[in-house]
mmCIF file of the N, C-alpha and C atoms, coordinates in Angstrom:
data_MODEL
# 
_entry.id   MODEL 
# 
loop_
_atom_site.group_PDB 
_atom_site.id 
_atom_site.type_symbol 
_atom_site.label_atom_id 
_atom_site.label_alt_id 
_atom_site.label_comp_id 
_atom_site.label_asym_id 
_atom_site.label_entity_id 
_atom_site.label_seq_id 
_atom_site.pdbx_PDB_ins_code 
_atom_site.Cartn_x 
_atom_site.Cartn_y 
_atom_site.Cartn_z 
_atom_site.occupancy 
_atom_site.B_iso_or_equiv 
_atom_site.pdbx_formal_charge 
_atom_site.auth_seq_id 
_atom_site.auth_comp_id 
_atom_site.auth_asym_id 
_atom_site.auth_atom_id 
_atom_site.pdbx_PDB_model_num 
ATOM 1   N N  . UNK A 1 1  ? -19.516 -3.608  -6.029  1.00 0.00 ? 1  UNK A N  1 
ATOM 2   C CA . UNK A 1 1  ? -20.480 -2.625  -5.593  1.00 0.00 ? 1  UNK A CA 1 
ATOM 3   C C  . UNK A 1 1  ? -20.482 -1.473  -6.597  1.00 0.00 ? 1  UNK A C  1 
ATOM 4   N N  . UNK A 1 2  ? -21.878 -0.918  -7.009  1.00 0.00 ? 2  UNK A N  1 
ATOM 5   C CA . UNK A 1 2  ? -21.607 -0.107  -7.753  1.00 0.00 ? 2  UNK A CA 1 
ATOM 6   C C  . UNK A 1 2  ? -21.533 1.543   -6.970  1.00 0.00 ? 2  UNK A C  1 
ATOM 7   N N  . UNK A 1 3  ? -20.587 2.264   -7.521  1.00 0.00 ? 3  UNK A N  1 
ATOM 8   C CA . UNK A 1 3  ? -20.538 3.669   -7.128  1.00 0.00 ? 3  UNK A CA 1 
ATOM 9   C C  . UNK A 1 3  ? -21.045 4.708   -8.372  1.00 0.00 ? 3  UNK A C  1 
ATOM 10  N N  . UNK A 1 4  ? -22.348 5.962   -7.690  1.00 0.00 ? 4  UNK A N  1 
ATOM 11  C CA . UNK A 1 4  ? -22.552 6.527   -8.653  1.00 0.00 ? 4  UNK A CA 1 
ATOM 12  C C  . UNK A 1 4  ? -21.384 7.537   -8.563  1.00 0.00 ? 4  UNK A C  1 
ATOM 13  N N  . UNK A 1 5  ? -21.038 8.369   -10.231 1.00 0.00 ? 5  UNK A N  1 
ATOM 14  C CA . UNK A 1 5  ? -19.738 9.085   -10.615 1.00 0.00 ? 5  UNK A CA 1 
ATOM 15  C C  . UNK A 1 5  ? -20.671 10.132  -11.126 1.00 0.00 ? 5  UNK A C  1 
ATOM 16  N N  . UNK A 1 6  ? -19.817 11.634  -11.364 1.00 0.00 ? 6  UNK A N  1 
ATOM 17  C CA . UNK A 1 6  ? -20.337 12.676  -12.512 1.00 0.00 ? 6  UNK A CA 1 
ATOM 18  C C  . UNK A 1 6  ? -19.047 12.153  -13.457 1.00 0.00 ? 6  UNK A C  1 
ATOM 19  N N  . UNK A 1 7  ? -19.229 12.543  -14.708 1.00 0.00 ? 7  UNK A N  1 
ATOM 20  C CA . UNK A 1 7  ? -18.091 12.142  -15.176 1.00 0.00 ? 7  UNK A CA 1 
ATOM 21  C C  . UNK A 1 7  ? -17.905 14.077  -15.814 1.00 0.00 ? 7  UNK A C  1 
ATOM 22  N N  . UNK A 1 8  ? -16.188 13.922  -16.522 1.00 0.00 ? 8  UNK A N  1 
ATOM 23  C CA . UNK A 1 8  ? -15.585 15.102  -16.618 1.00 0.00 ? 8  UNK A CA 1 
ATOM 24  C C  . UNK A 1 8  ? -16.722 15.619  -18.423 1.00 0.00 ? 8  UNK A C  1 
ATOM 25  N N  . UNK A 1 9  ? -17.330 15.006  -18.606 1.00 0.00 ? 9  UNK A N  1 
ATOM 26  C CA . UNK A 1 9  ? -18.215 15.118  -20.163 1.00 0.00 ? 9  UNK A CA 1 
ATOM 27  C C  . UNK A 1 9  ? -19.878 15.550  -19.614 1.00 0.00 ? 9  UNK A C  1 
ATOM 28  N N  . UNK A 1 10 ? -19.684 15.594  -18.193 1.00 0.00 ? 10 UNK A N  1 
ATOM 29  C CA . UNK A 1 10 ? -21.274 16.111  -17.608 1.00 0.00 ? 10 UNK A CA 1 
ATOM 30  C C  . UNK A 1 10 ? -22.032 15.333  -18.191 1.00 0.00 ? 10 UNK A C  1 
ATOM 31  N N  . UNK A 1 11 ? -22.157 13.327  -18.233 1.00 0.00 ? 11 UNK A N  1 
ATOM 32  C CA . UNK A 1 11 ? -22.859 12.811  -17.639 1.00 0.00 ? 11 UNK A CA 1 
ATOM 33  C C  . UNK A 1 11 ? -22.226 12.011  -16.193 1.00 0.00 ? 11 UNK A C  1 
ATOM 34  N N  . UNK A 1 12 ? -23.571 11.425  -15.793 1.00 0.00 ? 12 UNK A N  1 
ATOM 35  C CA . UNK A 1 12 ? -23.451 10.547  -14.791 1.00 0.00 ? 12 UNK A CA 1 
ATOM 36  C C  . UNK A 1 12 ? -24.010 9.148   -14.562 1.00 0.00 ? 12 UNK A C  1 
ATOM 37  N N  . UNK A 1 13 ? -23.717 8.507   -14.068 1.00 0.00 ? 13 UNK A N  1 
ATOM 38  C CA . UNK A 1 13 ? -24.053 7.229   -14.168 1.00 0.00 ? 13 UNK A CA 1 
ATOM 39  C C  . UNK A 1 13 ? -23.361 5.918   -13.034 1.00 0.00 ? 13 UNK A C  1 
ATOM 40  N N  . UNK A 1 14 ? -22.961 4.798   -13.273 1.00 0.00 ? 14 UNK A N  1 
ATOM 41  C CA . UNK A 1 14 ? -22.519 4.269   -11.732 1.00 0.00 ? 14 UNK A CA 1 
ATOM 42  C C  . UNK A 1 14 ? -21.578 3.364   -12.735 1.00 0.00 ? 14 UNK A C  1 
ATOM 43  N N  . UNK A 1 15 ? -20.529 2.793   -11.806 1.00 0.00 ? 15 UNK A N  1 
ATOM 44  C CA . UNK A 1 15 ? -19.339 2.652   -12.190 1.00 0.00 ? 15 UNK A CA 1 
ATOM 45  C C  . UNK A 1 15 ? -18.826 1.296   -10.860 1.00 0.00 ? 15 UNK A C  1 
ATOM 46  N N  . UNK A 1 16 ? -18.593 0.114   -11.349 1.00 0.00 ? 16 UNK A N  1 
ATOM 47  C CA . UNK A 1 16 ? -18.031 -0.809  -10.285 1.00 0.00 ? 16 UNK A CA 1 
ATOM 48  C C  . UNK A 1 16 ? -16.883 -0.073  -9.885  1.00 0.00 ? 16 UNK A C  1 
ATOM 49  N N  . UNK A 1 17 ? -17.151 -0.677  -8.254  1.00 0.00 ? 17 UNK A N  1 
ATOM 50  C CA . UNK A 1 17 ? -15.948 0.131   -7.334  1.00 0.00 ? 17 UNK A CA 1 
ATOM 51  C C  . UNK A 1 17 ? -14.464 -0.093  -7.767  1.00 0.00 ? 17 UNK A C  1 
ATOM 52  N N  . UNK A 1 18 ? -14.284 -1.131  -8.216  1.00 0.00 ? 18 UNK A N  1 
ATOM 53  C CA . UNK A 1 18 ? -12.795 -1.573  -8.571  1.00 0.00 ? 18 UNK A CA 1 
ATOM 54  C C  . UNK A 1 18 ? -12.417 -0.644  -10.003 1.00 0.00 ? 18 UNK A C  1 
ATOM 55  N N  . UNK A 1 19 ? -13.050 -0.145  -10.655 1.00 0.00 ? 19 UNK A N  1 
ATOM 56  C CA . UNK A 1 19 ? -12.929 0.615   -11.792 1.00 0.00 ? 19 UNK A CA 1 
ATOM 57  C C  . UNK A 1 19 ? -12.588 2.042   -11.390 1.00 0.00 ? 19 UNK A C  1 
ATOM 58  N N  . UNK A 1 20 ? -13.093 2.493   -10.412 1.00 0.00 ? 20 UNK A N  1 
ATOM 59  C CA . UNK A 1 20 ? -13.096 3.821   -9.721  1.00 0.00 ? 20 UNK A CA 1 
ATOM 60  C C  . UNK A 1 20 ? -11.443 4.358   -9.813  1.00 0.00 ? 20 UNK A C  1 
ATOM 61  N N  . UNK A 1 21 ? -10.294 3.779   -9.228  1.00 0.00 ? 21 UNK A N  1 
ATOM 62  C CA . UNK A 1 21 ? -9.316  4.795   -9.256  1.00 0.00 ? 21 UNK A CA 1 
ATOM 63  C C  . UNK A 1 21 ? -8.442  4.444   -10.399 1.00 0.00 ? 21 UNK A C  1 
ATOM 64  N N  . UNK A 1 22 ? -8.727  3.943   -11.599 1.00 0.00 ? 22 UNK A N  1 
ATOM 65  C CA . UNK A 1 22 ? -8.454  4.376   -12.817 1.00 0.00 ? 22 UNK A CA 1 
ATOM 66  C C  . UNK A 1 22 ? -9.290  5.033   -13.945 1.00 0.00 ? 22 UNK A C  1 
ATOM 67  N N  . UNK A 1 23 ? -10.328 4.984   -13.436 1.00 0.00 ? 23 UNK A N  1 
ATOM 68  C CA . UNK A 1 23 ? -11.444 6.417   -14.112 1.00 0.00 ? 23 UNK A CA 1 
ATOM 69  C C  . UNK A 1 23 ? -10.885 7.454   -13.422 1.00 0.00 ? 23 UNK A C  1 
ATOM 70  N N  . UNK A 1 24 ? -10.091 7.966   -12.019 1.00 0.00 ? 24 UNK A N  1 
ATOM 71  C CA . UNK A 1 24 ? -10.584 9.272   -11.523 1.00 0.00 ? 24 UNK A CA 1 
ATOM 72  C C  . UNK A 1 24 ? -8.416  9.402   -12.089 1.00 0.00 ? 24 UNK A C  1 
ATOM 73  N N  . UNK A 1 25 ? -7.926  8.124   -12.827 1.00 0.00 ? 25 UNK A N  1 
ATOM 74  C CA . UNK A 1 25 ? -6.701  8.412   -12.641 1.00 0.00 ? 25 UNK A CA 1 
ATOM 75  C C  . UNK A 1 25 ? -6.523  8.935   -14.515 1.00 0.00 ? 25 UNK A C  1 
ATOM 76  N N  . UNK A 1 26 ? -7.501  8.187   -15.307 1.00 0.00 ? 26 UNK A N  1 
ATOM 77  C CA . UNK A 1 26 ? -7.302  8.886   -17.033 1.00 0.00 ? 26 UNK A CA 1 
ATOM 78  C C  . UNK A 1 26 ? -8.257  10.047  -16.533 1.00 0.00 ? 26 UNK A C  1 
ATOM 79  N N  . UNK A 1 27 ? -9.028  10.585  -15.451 1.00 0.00 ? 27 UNK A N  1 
ATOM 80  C CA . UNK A 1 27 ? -9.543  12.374  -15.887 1.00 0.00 ? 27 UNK A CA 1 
ATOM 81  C C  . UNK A 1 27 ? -10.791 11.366  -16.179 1.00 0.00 ? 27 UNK A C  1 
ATOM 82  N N  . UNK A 1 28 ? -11.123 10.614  -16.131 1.00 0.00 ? 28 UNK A N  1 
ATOM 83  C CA . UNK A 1 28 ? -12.485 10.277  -16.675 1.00 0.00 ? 28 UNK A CA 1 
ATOM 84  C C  . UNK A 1 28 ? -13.851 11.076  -15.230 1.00 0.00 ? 28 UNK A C  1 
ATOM 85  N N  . UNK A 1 29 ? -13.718 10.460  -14.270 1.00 0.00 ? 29 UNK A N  1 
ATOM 86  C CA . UNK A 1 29 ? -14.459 10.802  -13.198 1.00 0.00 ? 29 UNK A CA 1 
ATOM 87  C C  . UNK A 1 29 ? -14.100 11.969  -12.333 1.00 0.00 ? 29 UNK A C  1 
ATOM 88  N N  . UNK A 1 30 ? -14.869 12.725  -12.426 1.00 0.00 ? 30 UNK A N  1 
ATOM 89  C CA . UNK A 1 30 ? -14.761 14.458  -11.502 1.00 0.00 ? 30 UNK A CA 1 
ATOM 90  C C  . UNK A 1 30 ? -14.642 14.329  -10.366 1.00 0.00 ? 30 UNK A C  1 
ATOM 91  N N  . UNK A 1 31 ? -15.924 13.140  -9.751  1.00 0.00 ? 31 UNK A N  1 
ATOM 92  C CA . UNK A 1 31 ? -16.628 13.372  -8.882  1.00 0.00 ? 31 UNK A CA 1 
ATOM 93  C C  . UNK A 1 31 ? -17.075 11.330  -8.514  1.00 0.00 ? 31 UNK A C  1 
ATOM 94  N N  . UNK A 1 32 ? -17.287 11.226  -7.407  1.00 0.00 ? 32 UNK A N  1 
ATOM 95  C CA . UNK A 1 32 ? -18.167 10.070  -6.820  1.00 0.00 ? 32 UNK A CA 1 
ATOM 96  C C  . UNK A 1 32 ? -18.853 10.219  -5.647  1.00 0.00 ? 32 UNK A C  1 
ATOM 97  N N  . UNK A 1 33 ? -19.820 9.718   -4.999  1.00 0.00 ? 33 UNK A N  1 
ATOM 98  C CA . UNK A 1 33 ? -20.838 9.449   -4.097  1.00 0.00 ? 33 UNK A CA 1 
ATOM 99  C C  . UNK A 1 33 ? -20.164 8.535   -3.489  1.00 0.00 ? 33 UNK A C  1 
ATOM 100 N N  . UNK A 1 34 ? -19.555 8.944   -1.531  1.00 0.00 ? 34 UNK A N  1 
ATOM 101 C CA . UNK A 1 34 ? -19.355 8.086   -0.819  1.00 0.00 ? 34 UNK A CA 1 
ATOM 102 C C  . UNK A 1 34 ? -20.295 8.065   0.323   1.00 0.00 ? 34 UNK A C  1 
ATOM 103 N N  . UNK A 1 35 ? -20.935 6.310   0.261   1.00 0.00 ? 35 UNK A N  1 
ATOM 104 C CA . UNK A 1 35 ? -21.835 6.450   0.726   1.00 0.00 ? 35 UNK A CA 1 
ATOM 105 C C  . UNK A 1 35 ? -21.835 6.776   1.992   1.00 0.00 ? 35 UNK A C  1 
ATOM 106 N N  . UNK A 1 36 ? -20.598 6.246   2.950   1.00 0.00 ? 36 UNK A N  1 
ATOM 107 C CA . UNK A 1 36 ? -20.267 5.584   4.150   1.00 0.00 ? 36 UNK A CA 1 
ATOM 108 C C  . UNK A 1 36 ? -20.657 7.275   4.614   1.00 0.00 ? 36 UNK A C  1 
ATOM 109 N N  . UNK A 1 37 ? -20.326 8.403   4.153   1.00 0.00 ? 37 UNK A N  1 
ATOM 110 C CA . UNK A 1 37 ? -20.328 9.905   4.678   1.00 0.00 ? 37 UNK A CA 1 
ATOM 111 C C  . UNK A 1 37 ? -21.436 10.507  4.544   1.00 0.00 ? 37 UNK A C  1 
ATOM 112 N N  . UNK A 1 38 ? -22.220 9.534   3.178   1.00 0.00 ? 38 UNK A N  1 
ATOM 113 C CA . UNK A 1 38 ? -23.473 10.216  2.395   1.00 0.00 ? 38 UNK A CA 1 
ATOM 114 C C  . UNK A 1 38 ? -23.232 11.617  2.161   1.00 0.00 ? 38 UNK A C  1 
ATOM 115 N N  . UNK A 1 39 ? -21.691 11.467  1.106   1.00 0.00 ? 39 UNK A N  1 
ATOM 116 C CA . UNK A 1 39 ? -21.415 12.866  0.337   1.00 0.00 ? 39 UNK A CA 1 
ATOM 117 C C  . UNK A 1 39 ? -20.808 12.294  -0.705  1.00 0.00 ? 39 UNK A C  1 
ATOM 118 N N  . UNK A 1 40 ? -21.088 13.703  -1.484  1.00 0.00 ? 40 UNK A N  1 
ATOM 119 C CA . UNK A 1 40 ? -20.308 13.634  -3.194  1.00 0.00 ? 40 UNK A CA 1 
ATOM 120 C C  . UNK A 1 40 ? -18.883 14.012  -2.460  1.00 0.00 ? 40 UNK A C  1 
ATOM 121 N N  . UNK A 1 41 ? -18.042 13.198  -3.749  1.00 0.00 ? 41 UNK A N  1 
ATOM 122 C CA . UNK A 1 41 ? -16.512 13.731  -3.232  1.00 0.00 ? 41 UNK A CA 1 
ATOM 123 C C  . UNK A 1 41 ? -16.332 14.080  -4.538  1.00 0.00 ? 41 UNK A C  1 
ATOM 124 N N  . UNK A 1 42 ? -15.596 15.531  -4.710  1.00 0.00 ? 42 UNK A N  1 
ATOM 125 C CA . UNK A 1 42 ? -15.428 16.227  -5.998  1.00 0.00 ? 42 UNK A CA 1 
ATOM 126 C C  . UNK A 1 42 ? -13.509 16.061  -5.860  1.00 0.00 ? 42 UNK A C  1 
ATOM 127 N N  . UNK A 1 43 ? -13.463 15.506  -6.839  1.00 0.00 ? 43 UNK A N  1 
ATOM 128 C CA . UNK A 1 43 ? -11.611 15.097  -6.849  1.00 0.00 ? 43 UNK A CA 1 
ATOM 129 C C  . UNK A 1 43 ? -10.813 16.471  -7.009  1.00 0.00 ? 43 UNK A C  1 
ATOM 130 N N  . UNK A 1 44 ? -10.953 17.369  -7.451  1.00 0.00 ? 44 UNK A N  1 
ATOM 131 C CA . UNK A 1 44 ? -10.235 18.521  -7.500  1.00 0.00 ? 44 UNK A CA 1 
ATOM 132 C C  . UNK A 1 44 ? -10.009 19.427  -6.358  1.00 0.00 ? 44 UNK A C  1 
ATOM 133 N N  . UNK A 1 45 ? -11.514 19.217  -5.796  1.00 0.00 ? 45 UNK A N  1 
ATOM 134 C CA . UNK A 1 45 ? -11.523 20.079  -4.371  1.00 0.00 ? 45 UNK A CA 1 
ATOM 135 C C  . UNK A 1 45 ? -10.966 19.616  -2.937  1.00 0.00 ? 45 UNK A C  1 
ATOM 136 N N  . UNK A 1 46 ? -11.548 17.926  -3.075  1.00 0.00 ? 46 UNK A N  1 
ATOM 137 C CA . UNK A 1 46 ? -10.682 17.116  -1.606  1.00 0.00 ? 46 UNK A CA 1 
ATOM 138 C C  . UNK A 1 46 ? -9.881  15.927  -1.791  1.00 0.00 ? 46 UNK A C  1 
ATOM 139 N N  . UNK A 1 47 ? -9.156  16.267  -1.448  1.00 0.00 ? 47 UNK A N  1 
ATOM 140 C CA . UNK A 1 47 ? -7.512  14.679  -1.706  1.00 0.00 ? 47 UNK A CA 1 
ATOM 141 C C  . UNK A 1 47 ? -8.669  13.590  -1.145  1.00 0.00 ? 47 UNK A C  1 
ATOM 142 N N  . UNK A 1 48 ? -8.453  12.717  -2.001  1.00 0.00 ? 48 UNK A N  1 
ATOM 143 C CA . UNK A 1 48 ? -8.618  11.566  -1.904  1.00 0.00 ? 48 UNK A CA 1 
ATOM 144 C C  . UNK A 1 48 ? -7.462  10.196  -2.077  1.00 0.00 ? 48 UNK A C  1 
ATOM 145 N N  . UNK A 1 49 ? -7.698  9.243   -0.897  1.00 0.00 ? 49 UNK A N  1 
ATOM 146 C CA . UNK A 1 49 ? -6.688  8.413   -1.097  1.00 0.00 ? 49 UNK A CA 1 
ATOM 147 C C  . UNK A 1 49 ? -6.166  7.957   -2.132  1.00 0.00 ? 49 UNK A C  1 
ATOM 148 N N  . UNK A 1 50 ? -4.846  8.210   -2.024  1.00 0.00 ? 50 UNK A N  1 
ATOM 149 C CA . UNK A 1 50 ? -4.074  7.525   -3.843  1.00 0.00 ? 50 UNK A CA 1 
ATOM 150 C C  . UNK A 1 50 ? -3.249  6.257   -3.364  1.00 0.00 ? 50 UNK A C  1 
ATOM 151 N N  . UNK A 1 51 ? -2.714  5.577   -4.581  1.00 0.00 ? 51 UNK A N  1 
ATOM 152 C CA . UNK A 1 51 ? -1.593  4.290   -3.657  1.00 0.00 ? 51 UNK A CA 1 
ATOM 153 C C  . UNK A 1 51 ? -0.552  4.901   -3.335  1.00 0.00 ? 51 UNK A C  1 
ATOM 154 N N  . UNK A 1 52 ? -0.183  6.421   -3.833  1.00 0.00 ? 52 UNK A N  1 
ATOM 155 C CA . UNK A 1 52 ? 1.117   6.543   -2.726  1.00 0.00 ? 52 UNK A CA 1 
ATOM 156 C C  . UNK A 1 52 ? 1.198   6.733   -1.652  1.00 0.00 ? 52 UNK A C  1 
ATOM 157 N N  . UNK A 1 53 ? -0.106  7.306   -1.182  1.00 0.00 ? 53 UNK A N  1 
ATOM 158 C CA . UNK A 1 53 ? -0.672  6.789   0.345   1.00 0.00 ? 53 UNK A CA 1 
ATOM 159 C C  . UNK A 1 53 ? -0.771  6.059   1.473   1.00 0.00 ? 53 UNK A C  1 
ATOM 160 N N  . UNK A 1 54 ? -1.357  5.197   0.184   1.00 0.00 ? 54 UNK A N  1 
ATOM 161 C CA . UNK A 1 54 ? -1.399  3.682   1.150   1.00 0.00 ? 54 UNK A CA 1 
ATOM 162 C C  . UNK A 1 54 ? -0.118  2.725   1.333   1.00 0.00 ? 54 UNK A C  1 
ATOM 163 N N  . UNK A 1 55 ? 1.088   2.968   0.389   1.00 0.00 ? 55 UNK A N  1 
ATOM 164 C CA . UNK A 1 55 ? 1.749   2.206   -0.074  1.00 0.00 ? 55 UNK A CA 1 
ATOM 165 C C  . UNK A 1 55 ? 3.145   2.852   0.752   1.00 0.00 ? 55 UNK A C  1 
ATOM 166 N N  . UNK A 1 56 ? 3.091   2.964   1.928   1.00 0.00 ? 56 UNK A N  1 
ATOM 167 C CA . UNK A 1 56 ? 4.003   3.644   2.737   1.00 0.00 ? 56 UNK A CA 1 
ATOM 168 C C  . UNK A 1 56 ? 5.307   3.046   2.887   1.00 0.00 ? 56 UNK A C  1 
ATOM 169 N N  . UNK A 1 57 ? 6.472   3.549   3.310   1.00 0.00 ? 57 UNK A N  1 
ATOM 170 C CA . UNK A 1 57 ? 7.091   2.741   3.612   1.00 0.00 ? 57 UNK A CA 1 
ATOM 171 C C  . UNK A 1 57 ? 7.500   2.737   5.305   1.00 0.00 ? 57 UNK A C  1 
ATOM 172 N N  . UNK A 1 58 ? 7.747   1.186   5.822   1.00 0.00 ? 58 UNK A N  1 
ATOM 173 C CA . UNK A 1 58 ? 7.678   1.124   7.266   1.00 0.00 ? 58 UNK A CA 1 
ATOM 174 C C  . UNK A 1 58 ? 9.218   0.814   7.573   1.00 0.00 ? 58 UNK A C  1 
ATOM 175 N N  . UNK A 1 59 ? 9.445   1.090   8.075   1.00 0.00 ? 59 UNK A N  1 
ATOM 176 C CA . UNK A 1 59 ? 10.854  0.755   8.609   1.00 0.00 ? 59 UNK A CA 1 
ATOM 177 C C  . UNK A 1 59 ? 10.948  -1.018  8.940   1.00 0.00 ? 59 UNK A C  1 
ATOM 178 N N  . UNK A 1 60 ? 12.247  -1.463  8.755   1.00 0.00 ? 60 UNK A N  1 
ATOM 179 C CA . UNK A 1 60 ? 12.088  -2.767  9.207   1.00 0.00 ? 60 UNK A CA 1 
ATOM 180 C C  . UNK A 1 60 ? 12.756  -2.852  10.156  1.00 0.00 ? 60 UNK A C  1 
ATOM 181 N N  . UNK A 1 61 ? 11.757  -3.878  11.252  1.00 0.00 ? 61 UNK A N  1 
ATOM 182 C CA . UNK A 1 61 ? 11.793  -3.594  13.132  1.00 0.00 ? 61 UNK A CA 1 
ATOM 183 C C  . UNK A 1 61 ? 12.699  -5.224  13.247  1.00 0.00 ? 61 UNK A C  1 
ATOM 184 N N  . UNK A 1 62 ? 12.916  -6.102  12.100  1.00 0.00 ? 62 UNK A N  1 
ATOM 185 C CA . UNK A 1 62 ? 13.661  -7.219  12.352  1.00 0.00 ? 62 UNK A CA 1 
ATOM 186 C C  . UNK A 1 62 ? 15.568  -6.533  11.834  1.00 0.00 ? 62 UNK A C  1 
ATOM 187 N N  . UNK A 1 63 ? 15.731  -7.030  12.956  1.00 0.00 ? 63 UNK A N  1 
ATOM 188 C CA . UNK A 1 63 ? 17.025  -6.980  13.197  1.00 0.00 ? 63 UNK A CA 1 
ATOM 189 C C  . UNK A 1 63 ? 18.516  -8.110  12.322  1.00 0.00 ? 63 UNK A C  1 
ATOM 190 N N  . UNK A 1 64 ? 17.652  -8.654  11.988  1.00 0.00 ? 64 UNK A N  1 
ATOM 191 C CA . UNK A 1 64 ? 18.497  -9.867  11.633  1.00 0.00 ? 64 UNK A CA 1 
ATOM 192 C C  . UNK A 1 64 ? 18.077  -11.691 12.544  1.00 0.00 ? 64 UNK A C  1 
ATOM 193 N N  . UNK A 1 65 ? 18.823  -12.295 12.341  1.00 0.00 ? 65 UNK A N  1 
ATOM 194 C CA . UNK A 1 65 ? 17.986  -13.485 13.427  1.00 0.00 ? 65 UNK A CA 1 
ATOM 195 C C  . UNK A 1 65 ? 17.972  -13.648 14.377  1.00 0.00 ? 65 UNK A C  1 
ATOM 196 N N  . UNK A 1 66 ? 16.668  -14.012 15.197  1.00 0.00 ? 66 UNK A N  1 
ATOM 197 C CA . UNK A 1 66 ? 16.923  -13.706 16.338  1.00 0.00 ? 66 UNK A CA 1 
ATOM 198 C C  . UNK A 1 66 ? 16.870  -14.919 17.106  1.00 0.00 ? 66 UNK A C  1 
ATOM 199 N N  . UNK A 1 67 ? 17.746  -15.634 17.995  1.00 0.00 ? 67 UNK A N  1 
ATOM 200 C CA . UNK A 1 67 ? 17.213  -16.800 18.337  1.00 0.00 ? 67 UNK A CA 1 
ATOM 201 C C  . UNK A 1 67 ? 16.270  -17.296 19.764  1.00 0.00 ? 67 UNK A C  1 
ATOM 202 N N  . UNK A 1 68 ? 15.696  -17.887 19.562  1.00 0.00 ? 68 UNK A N  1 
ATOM 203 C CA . UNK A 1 68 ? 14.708  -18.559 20.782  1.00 0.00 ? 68 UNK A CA 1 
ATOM 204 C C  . UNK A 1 68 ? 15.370  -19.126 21.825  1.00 0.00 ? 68 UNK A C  1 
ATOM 205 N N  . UNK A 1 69 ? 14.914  -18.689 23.340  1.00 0.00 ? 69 UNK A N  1 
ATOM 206 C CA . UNK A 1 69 ? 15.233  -19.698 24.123  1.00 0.00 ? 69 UNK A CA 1 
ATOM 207 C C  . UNK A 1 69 ? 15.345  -20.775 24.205  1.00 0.00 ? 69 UNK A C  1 
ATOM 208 N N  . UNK A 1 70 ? 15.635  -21.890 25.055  1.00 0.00 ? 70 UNK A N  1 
ATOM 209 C CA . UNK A 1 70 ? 15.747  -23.060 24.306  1.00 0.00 ? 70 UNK A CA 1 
ATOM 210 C C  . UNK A 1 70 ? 14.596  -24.151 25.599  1.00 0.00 ? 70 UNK A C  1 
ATOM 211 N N  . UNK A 1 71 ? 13.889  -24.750 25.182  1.00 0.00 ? 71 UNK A N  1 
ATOM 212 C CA . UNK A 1 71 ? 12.521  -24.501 25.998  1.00 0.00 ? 71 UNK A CA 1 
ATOM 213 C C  . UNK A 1 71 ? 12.889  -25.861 27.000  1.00 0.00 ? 71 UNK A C  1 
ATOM 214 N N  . UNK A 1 72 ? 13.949  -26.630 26.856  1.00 0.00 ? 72 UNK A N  1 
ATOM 215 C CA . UNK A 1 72 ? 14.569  -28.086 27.539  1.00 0.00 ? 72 UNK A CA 1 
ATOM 216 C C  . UNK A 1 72 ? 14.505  -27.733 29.434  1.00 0.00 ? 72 UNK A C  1 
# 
């Protein structure tokens, strides 16, 4: 999908989505158009999701093994 960008050289133009958070990660892209809000998102002014974000860490809820009833 393409996303339109301003870029940090004051042009603009559109940019495949998968390209997006390593343009906004070399300083290339200022700015992008999300459509889902139908707003510009200006990167300096509002956090936008990064992978240290997403990339959380969860606690682990397994205990070790656990065994099954035995269904006989």
């Amino acid at each position: 999908m393409l996303i339109r960008v301003h870029c940090k050289d004051k042009s603009r133009g559109f940019v495949e989505d998968y390209y997006l958070d390593d343009l906004i990660d070399r300083g290339i892209v200022v700015a992008f158009f999300r459509p889902c809000s139908n707003e510009w998102v200006d990167i300096e002014e509002k956090p936008i999701r990064n992978k240290a974000s997403i990339e959380h860490k969860v606690p682990e809820r397994r205990k070790g093994t656990r065994i099954l009833p035995s269904l006989h």
